[in-house]
N, C-alpha and C positions, 0 to 999 in steps of 0.2 A: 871912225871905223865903220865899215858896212854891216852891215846886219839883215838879217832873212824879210824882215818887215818892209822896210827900203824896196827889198826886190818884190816882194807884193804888190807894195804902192805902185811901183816900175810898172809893172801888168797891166794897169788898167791905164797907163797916160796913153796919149798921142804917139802915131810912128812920128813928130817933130824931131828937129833938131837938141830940143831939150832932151828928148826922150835918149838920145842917140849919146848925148852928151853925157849925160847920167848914168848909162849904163857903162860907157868908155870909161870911166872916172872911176867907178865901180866894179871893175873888175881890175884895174891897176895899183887901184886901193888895197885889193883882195886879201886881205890877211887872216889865216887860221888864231881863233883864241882861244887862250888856255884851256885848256881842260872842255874842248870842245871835242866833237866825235868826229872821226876823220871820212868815214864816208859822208854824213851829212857836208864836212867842207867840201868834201870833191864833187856830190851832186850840185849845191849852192854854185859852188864855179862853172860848172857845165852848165847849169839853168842861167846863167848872165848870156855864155858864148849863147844858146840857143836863142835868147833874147834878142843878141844883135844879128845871130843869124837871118831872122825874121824879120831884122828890118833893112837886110840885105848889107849887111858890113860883115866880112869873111874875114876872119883873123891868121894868119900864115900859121899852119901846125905845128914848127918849130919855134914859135913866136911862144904860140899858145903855151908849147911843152913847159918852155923857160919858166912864163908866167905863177904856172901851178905851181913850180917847184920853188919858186922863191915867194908864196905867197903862207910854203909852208913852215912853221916855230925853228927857232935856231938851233933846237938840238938836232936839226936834218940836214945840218951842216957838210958832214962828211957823206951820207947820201946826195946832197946835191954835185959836192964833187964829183965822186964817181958817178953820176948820170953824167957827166957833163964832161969828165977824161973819154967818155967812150968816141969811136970816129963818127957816132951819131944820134943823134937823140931818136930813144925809142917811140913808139907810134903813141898818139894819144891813150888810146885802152891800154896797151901794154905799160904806159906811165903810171896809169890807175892802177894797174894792177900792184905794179911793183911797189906806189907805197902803202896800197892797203897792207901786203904781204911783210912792207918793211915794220908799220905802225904792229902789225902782228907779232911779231918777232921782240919789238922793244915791249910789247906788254907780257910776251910771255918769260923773257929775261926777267922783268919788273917780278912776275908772280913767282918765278922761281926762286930769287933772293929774297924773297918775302918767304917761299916756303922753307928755305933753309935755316932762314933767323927765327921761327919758329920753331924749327924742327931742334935748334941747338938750343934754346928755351926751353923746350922741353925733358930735352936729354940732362939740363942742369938741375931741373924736379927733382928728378930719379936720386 
C-alpha cells in the first residue's frame, strides 16, 4: 500500500523512467486507509497527479475522476454509483468537493446516532 513517505522519497529521485514508473504504480495503487482523514487522502492523490504533471505525463480528467473515486473505502459504494449514473463525470474540484461534503455528511449521521444513544441513556437515569 502507498504511504505519504514513499511520496517523499518520490520528491527527491530522478525525472527517470523509474521515477515515472513509481509514481504510475502509485497512484493506481492509491487506496484510502482506515481511519485515515479524507482531505489529507485527496491532497496525497493530487500531490502524485502534480508529480507526474512535472514530469510531463498528463492524466485524462475523466480518467483521473474514476481513479479517486475508486481509490476511496467501500462504504462509498453507493456514492461511486451515483457519480458515475450521472451523463458525466463532475470537474475534478467539484469531485473534491462532493466527497469532502459526502465524508461530512457520514460523520455528522455518525455524531448524531451517537448523540441519540446517549441522549436515550440518559433519559433511562431519570
Amino acid at each position: 500500500m502507498f504511504r505519504k513517505s514513499h511520496l517523499r522519497l518520490i520528491t527527491y529521485q530522478s525525472k527517470g523512467p523509474a521515477r515515472k514508473a513509481i509514481l504510475l504504480k502509485s497512484l493506481l495503487q492509491f487506496k484510502m486507509e482506515t481511519g485515515s482523514d479524507e482531505r489529507d487522502h485527496i491532497r496525497t492523490f493530487f500531490d502524485i497527479i502534480d508529480k507526474l504533471q512535472d514530469l510531463d505525463i498528463v492524466i485524462d480528467e475523466d480518467l483521473t475522476s474514476v481513479m479517486l473515486l475508486y481509490s476511496l473505502p467501500a462504504k462509498f459504494e453507493t456514492f461511486r454509483v451515483a457519480i458515475e449514473s450521472c451523463d458525466e463525470l463532475p470537474k475534478l474540484d467539484t469531485l473534491r468537493i462532493e466527497i469532502i461534503d459526502e465524508w461530512q455528511s457520514r460523520a455528522d449521521q455518525s455524531l448524531s446516532k451517537y448523540d441519540e444513544a446517549y441522549a436515550e441513556k440518559f433519559k433511562n437515569q431519570l
